[in-house]
PyMOL commands that place a pseudoatom at each C-alpha (Angstrom):
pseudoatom trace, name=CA, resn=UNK, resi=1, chain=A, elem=C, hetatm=0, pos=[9.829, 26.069, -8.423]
pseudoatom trace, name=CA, resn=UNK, resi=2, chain=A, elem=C, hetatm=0, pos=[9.301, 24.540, -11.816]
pseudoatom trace, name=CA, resn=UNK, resi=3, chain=A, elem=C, hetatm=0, pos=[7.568, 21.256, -12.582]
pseudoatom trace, name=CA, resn=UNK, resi=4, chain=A, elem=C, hetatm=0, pos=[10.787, 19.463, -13.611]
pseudoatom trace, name=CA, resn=UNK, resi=5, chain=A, elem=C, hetatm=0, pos=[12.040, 20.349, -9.947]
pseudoatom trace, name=CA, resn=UNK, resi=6, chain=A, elem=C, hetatm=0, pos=[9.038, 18.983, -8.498]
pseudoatom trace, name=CA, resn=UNK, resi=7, chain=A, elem=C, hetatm=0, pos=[9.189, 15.674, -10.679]
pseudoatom trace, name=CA, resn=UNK, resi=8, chain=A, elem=C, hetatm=0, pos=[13.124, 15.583, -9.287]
pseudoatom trace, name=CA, resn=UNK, resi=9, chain=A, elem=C, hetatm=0, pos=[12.123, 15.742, -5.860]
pseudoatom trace, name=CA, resn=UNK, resi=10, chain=A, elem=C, hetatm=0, pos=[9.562, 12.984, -5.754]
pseudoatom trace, name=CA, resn=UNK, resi=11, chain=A, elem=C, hetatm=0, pos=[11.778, 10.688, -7.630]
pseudoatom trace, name=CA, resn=UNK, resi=12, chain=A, elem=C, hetatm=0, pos=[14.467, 11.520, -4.720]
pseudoatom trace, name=CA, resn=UNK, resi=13, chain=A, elem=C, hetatm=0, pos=[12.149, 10.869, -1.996]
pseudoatom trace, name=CA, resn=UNK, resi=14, chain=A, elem=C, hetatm=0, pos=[10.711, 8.141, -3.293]
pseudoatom trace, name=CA, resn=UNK, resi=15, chain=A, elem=C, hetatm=0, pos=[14.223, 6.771, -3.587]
pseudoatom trace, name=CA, resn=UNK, resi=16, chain=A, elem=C, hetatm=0, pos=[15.118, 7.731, 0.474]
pseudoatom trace, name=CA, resn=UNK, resi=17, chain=A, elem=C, hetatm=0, pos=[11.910, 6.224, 1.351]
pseudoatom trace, name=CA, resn=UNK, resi=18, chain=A, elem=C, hetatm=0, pos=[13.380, 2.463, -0.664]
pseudoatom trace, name=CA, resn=UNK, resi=19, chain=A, elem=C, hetatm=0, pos=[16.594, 2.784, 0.759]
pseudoatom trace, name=CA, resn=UNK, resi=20, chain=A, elem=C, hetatm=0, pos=[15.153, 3.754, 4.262]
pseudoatom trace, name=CA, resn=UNK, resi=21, chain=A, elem=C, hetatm=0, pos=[12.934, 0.649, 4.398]
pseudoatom trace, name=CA, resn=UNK, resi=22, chain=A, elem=C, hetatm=0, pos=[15.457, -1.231, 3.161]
pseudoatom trace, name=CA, resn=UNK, resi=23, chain=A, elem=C, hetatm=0, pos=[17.930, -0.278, 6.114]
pseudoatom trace, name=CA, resn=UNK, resi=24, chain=A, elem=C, hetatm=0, pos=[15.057, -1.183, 8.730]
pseudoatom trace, name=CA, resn=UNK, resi=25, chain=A, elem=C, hetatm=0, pos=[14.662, -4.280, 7.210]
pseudoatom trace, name=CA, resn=UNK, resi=26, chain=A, elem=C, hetatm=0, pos=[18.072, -5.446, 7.670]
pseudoatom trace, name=CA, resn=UNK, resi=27, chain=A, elem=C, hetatm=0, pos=[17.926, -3.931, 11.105]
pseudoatom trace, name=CA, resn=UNK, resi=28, chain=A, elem=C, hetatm=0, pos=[15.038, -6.138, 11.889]
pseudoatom trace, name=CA, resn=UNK, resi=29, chain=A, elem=C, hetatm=0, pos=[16.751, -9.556, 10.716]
pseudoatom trace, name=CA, resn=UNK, resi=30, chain=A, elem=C, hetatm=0, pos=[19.741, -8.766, 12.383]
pseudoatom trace, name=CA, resn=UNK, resi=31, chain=A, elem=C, hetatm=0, pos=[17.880, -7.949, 15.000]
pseudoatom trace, name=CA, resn=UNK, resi=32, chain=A, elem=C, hetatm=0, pos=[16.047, -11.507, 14.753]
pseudoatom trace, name=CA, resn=UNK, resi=33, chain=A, elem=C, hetatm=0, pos=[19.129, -13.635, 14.004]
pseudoatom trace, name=CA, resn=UNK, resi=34, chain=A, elem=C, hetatm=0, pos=[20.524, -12.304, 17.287]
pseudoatom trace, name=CA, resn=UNK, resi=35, chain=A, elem=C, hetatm=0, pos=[17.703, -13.121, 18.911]
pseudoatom trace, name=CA, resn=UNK, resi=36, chain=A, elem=C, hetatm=0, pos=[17.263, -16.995, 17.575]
pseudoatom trace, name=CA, resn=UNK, resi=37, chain=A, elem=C, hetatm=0, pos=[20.706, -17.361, 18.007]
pseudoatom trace, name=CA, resn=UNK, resi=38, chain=A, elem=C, hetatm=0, pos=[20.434, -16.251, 21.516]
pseudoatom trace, name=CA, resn=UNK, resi=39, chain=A, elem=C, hetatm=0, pos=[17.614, -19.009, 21.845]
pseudoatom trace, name=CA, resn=UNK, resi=40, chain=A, elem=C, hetatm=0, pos=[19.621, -21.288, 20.399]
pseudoatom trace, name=CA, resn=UNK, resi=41, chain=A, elem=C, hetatm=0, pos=[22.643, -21.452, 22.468]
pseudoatom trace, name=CA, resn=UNK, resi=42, chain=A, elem=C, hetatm=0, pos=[20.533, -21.418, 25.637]
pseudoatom trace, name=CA, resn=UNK, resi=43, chain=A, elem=C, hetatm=0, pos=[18.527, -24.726, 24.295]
pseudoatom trace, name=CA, resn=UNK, resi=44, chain=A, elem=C, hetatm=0, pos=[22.915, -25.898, 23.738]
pseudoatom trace, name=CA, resn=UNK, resi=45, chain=A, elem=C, hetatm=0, pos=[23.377, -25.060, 27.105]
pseudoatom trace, name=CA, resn=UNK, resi=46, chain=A, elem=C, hetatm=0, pos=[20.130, -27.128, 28.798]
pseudoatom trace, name=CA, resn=UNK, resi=47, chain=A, elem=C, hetatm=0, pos=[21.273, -30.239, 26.372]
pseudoatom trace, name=CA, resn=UNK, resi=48, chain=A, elem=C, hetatm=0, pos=[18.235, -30.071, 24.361]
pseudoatom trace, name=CA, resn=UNK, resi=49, chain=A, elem=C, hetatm=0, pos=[20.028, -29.587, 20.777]
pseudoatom trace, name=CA, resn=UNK, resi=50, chain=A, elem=C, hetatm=0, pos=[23.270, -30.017, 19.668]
pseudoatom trace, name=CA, resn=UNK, resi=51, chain=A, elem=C, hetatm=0, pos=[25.558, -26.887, 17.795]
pseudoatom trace, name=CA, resn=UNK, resi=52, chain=A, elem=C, hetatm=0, pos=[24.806, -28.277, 14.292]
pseudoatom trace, name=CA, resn=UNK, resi=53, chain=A, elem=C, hetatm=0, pos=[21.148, -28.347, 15.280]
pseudoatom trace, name=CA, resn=UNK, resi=54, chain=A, elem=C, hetatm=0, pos=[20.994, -25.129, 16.316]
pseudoatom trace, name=CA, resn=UNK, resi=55, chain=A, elem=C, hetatm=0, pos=[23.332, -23.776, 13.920]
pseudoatom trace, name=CA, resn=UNK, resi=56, chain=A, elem=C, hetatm=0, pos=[20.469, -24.825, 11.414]
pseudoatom trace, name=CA, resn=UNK, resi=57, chain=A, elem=C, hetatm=0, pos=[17.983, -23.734, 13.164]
pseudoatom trace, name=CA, resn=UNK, resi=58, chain=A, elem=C, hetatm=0, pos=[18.615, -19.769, 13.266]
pseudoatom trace, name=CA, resn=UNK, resi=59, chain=A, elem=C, hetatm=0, pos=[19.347, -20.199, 9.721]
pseudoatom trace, name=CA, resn=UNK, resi=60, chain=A, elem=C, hetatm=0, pos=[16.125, -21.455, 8.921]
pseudoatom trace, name=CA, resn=UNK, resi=61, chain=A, elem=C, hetatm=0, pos=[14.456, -19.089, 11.279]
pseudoatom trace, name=CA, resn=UNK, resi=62, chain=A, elem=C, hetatm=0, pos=[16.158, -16.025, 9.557]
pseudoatom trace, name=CA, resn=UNK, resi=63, chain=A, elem=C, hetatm=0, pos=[14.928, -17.739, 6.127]
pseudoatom trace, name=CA, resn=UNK, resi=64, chain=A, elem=C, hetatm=0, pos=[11.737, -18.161, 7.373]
pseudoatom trace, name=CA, resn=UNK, resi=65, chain=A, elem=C, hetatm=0, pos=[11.786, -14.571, 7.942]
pseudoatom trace, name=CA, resn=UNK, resi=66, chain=A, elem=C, hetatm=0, pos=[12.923, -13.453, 4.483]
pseudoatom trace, name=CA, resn=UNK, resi=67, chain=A, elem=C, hetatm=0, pos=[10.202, -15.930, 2.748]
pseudoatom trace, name=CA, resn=UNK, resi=68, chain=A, elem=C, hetatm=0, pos=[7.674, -13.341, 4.848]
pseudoatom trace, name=CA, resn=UNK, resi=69, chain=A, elem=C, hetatm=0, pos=[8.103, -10.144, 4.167]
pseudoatom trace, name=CA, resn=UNK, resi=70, chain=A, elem=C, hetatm=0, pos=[6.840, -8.491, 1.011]
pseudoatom trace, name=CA, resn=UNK, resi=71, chain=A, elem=C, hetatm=0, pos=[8.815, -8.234, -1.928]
pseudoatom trace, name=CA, resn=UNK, resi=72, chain=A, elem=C, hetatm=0, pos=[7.816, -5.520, -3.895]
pseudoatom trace, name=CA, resn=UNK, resi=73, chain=A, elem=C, hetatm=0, pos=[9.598, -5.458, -7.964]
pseudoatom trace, name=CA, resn=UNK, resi=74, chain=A, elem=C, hetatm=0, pos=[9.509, -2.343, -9.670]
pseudoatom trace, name=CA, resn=UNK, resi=75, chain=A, elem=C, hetatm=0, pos=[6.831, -3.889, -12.036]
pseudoatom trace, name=CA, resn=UNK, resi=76, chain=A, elem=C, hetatm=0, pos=[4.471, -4.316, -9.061]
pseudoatom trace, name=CA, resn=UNK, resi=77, chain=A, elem=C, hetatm=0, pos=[4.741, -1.066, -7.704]
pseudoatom trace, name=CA, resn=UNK, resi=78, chain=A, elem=C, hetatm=0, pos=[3.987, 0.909, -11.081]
pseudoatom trace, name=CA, resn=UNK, resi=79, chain=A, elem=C, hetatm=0, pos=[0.558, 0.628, -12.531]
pseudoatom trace, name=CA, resn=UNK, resi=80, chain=A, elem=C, hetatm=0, pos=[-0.055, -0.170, -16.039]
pseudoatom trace, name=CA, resn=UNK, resi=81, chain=A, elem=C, hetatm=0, pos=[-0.873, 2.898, -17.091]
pseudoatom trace, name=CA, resn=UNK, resi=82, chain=A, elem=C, hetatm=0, pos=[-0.525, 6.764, -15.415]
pseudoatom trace, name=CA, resn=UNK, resi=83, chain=A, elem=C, hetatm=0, pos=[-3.544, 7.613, -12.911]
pseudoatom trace, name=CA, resn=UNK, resi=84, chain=A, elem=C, hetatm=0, pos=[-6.242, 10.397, -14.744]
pseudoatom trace, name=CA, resn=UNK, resi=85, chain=A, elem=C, hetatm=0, pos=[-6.201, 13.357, -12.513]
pseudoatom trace, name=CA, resn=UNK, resi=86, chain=A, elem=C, hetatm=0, pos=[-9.532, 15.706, -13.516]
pseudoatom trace, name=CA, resn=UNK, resi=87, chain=A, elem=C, hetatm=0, pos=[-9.208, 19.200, -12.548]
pseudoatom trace, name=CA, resn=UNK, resi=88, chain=A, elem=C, hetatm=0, pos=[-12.626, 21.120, -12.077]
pseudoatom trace, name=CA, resn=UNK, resi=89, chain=A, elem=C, hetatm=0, pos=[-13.711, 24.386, -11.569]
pseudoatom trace, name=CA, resn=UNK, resi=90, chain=A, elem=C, hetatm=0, pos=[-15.624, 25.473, -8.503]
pseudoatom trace, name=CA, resn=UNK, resi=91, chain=A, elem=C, hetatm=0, pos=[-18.394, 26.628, -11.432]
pseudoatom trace, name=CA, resn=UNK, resi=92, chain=A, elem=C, hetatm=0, pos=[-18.543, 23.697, -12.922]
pseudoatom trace, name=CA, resn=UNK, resi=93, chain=A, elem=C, hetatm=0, pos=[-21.004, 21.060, -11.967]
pseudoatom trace, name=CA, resn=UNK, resi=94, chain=A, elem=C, hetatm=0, pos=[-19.711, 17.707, -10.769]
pseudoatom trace, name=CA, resn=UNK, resi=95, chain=A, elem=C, hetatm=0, pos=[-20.555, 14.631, -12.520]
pseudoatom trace, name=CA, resn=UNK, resi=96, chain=A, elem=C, hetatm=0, pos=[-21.878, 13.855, -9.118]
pseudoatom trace, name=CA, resn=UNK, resi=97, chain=A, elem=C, hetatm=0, pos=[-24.181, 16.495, -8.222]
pseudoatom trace, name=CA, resn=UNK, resi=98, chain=A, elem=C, hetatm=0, pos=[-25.516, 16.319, -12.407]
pseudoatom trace, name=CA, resn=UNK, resi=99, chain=A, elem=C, hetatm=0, pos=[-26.907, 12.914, -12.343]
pseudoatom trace, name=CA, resn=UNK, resi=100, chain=A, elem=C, hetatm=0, pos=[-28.455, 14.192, -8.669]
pseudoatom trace, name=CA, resn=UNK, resi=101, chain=A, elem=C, hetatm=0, pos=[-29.628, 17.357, -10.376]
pseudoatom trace, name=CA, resn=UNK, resi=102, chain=A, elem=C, hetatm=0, pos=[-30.698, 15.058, -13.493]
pseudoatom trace, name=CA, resn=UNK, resi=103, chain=A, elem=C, hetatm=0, pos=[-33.055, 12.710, -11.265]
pseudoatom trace, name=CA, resn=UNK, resi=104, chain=A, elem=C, hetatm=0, pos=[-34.621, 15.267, -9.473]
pseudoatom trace, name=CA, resn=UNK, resi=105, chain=A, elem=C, hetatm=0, pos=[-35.834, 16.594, -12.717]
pseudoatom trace, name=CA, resn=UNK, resi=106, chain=A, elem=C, hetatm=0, pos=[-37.113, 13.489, -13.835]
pseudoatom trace, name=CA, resn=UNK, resi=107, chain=A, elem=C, hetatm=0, pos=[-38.804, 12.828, -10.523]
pseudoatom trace, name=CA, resn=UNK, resi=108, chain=A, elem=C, hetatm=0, pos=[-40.056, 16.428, -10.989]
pseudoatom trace, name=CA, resn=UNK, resi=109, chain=A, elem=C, hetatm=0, pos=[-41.171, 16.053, -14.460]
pseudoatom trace, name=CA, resn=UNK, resi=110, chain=A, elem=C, hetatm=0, pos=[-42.969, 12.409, -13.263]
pseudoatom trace, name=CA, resn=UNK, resi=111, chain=A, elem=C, hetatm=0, pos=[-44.508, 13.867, -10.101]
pseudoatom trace, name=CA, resn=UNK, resi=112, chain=A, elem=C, hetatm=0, pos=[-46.264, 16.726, -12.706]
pseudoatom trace, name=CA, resn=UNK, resi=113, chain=A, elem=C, hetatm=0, pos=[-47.009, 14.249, -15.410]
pseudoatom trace, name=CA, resn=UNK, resi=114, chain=A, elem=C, hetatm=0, pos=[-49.170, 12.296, -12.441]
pseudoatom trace, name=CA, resn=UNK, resi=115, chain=A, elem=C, hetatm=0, pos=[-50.885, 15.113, -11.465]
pseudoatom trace, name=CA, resn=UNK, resi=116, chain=A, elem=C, hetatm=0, pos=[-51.788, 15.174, -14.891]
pseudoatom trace, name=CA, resn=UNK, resi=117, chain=A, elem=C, hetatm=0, pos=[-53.003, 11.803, -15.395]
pseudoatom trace, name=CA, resn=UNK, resi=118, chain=A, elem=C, hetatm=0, pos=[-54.848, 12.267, -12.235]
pseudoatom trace, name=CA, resn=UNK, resi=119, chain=A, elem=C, hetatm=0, pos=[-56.512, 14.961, -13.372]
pseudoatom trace, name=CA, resn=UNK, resi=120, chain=A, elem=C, hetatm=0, pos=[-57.750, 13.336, -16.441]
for i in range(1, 120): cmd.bond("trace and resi %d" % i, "trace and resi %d" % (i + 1))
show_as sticks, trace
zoom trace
């Protein structure tokens, strides 16, 4: 499999995983405008709003909804510039364990130097 094959496929699921979330969200406020509207005709039933009421309030329920949920642009998701990906060998010393191996040498080389001074 080739790089450019690779770079295809990501691209594709990246776009299935968009369009999937997408779907689910739609489920979801469907889902909740059923549900409001459900509410709603049961407070028209007891007398405690009228149809014009309620028909306003699933809509603003559903648009309260909508305001919620995270809107992600294209220009969001992207960073401003591609992520640096450093490959090491297994020889090769860390940056990590060379600043360790650095200090220990100078605690090293000041332990010695006050023996030294002791000495003197």
């Amino acid at each position: 499999m080739g790089l450019g094959d690779l770079v295809q496929k990501a691209v594709y699921l990246g776009i299935g995983v968009a369009s999937y979330a997408g779907e689910k969200a739609g489920e979801k406020l469907t889902e909740l405008r059923s549900q409001v509207q459900k509410l709603a005709d049961e407070m028209v039933e007891r007398g405690e709003m009228n149809a014009d009421e309620a028909r306003r309030f699933v809509d603003d329920m559903v648009q309260k909804a909508q305001q919620q949920q995270p809107t992600v642009t294209s220009e969001q998701s992207r960073p401003a510039e591609p992520r640096k990906i450093e490959i090491l060998d297994d020889d090769e010393p860390t940056p990590a364990s060379t600043s360790v191996d650095d200090m220990r040498q100078q605690v090293a080389d000041l332990q010695e130097e006050l023996r030294r001074l002791r000495r003197d």
